[in-house]
C-alpha positions in Angstrom: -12.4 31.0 -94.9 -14.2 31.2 -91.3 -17.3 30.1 -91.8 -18.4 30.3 -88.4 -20.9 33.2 -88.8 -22.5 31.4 -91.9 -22.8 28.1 -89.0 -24.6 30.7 -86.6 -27.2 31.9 -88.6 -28.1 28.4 -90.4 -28.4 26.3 -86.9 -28.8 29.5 -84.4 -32.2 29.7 -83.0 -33.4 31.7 -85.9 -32.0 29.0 -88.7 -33.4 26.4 -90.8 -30.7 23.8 -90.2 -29.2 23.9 -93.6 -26.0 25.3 -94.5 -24.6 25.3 -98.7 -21.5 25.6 -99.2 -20.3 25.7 -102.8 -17.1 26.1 -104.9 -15.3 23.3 -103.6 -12.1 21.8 -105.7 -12.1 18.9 -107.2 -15.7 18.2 -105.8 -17.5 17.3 -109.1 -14.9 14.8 -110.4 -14.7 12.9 -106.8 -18.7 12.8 -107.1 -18.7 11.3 -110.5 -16.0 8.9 -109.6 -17.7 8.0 -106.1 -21.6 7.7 -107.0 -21.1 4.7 -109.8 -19.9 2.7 -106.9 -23.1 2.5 -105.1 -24.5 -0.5 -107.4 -21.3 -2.2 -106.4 -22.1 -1.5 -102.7 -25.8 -2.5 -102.7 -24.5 -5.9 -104.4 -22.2 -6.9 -101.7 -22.8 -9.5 -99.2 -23.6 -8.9 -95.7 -20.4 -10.3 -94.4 -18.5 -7.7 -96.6 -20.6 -4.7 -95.7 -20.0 -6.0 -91.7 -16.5 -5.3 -92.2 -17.1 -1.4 -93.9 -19.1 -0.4 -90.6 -17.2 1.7 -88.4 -19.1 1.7 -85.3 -16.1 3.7 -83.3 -17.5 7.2 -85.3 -20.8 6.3 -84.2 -21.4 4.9 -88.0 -21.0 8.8 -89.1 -18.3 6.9 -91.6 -18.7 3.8 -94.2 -21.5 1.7 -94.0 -24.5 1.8 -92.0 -27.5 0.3 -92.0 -30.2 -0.4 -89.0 -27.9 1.7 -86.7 -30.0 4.4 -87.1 -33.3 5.3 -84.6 -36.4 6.0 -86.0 -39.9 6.8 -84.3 -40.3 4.7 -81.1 -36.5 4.0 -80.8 -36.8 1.0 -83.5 -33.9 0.4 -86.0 -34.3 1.8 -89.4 -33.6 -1.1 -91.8 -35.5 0.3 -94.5 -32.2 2.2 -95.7 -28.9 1.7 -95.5 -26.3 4.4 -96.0 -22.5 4.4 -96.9 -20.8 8.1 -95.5 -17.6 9.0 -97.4 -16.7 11.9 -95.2 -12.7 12.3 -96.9 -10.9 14.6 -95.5 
């Protein structure tokens, strides 16, 4: 389906930046199956995370953490994110 209107109006001028999409198969069993592996991920060493970091994708895939630019252009360490974008 084009969701290319749907895009418009949720980042157009008059948007609010948030788009939902729903109804996606197979979503909710790859979410069960993927969120019970962030304890693993916390747990792992920094040497091992090093090596999930992508920085080619500009970090937008696998682990990131002080890549990210908060107020006065200083690294955000207080997080650290892991992006499973499958496709």
């Amino acid at each position: 389906r084009d969701l290319s209107k749907s895009i418009e109006v949720a980042y157009g001028l008059d948007g609010i930046g948030l788009l939902v999409v729903s109804g996606i198969p197979g979503y909710v069993e790859a979410r069960k199956t993927l969120l019970p592996l962030a304890a693993k991920l916390a747990h792992l060493s920094k040497e091992k995370l090093a090596k999930l970091e992508h920085p080619s994708s500009n970090y937008s895939v696998g682990w990131s953490h002080g890549k990210e630019k908060i107020g006065g252009g200083k690294a955000d360490v207080y997080k650290g994110s892991f992006y499973a974008n499958p496709k």
